[in-house]
N, C-alpha and C positions, 0 to 999 in steps of 0.2 A: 555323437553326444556333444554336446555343448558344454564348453568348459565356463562357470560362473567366474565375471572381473570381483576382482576383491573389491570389499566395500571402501571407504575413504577411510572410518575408521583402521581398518586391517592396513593398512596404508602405514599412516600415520605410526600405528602401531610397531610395524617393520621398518619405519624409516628411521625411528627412536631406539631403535635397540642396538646393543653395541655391538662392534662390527668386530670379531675375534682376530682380526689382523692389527687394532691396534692393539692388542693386547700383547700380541708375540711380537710387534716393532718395539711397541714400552720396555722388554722384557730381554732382547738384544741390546738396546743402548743402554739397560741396565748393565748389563754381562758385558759389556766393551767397554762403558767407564771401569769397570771392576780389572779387565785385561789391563786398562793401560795403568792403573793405579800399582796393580803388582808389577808392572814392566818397569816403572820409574822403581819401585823398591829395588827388583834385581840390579835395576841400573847401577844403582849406588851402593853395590855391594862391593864392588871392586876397589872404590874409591876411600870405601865406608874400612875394608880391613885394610888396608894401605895407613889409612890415617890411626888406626886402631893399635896395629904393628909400632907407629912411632910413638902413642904416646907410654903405652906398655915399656917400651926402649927409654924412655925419659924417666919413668919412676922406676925402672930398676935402676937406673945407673945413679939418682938420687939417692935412692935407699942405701945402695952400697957406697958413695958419697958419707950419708948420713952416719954409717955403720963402721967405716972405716977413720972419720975425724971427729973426736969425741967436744972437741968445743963446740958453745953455743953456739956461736955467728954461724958458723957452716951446718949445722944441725936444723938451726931454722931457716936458713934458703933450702938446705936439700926439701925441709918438710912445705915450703911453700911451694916451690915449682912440682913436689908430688901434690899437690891439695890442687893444684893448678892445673895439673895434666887430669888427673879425676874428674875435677869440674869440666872440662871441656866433652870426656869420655861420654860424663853424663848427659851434656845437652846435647851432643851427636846421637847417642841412641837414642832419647827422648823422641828429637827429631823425625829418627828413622820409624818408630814406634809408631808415630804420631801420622805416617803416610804411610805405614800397610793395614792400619785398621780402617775397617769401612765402616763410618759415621754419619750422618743423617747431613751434617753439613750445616747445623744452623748459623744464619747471619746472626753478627753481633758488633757493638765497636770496636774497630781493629786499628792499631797503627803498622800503618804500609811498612814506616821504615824499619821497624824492628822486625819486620817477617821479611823483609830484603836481609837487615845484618845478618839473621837465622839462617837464611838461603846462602849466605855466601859463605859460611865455615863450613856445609857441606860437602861446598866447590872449589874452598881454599885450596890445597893441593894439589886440585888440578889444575887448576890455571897457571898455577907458580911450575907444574912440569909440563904443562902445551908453552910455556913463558907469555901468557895473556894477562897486559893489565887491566884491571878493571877498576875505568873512572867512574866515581858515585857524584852525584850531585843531587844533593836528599834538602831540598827543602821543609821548612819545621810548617805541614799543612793537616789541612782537619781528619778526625777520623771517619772512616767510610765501616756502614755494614758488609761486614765480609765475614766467610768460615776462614780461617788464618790455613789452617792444611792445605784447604784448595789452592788459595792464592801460592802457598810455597810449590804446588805441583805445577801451575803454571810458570810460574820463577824458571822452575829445574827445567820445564821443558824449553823453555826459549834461551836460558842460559847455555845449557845443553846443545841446543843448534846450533848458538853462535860461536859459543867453541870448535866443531866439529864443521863453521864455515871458516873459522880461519886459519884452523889446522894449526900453527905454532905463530910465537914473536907475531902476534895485535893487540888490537885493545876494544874494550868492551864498554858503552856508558851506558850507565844505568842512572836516569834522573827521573826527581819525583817532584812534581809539582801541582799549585792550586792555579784551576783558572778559574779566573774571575766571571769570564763571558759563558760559560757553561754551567758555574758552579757544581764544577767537579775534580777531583784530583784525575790526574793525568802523570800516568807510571810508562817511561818509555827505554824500551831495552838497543841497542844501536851497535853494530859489530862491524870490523872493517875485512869481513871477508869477501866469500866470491859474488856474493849474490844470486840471486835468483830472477832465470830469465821473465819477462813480462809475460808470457803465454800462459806461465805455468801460474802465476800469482791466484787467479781466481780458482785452482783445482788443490791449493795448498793446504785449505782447511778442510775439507774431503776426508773421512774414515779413507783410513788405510790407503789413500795417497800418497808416495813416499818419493824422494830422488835418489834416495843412498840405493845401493845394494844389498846393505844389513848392520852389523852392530861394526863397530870399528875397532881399532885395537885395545879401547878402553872398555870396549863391551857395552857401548852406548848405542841409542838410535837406533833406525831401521825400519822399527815397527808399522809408522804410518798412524801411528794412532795420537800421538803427543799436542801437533796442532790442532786437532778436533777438537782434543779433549779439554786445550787453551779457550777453544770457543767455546766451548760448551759452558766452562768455568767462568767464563767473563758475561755470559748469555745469563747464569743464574743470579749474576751479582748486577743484573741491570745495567751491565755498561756495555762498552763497545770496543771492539777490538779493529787495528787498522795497519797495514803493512805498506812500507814504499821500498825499494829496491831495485840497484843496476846491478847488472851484471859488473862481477872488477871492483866496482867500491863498496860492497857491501849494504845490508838489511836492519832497517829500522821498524821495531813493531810498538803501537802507539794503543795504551789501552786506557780508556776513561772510564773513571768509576764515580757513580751521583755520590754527592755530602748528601747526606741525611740531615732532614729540618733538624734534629739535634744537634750533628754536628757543626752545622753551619752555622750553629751560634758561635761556636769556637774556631772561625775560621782564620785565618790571618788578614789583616786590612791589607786594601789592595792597596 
């Protein structure tokens, strides 16, 4: 028997139809953003009741301040430094609130620098017990479309790394700048740890690529998922992510994000 070739139509028909493997790929790198989104939340739980612990320890010992010396003057610092430690309580959960829900992500105008300042009170107390300083050099540059959450997961994760390259006593820069020749801000993260060897540079952004052997004494890293998830994150906001690194002096990660015709009205003159 003669098996009939399908027509050109039938063809065409078959070649348009979707192909059910993308579907179960779309549907894993859904489920892996999602992995590494709760991974960074866990991350920061350690860190998160650590800071929670002291400021709990700050408005008790105001209050019973407050409780114990009936004059004003000391009545109103006890009630300022508790109104103080609260406010802070509150924007740390905020925070953390704000990175275990899963959100569509829409772009909007963002200022870099205040989602860096945000990032860094998460990681205040650790870097003050690894003893990492962390230099900023925040120039005043336009706003770029970004979802603000995402950008702080990608923060946490490179911040994250470069503590965990230089293990204790370095330092960290974090500069923000406009270029004029790209018209784009350009956010660069810079750590004086060990580096990473040149072989491995182009397998770093790789799902579940990893050099650690697992979380470390703070209960961080490991996973293999944090760099992906930075490109991925820097892949939906149109820009571009860029890594240089020796082994010994340490890893510098370089990410450019377009100004939006709108903001680039409000750019700073070069």
């Amino acid at each position: 028997m003669t098996i009939p070739k399908p027509s050109a139509s039938a063809l065409r028909a078959s070649s348009s139809s979707p192909d059910p493997r993308d579907a179960w790929i779309e549907e894993l790198q859904s489920r892996m953003v999602q992995l590494e989104r709760l991974a960074a939340v866990g991350e920061l739980t350690s860190t998160t009741t650590h800071e929670f612990n002291n400021l709990l320890m700050t408005v008790m010992n105001y209050a019973k301040m407050g409780l114990r010396n009936k004059d004003d003057a000391s009545r109103e610092k006890a009630f300022s430094r508790i109104l103080e430690a609260a406010n802070r309580g509150a924007k740390i959960t905020s925070m953390v609130l704000g990175l275990s829900r899963s959100r569509p992500g829409e772009l909007e105008p963002t200022k870099l620098a205040r989602v860096i300042e945000d990032t860094l009170v998460l990681l205040e107390r650790e870097m003050q017990k690894y003893r990492i300083l962390v230099d900023k050099q925040i120039d005043d540059v336009p706003l770029v479309m970004a979802a603000a959450d995402q950008i702080q997961r990608l923060l946490l994760n490179l911040l994250t790394n470069a503590r965990q390259a230089i293990g204790e006593n370095g330092m960290i820069k974090i500069k923000l700048a406009f270029e004029a020749s790209s018209n784009s801000v350009v956010l660069t993260v810079r750590d004086s740890g060990c580096g990473i060897a040149q072989e491995l540079l182009t397998k770093i952004f790789d799902p579940f690529f990893t050099t650690k052997s697992g979380p470390d004494s703070s209960g961080k890293g490991g996973t293999g998922l944090g760099l992906s998830a930075c490109k991925e994150i820097v892949e939906k906001h149109h820009g571009r992510i860029r890594v240089e690194s020796a082994v010994g002096k340490g890893t510098a990660f370089c990410i450019r994000f377009p100004v939006t015709t709108e903001a680039a009205e409000e750019k700073p003159a070069a």
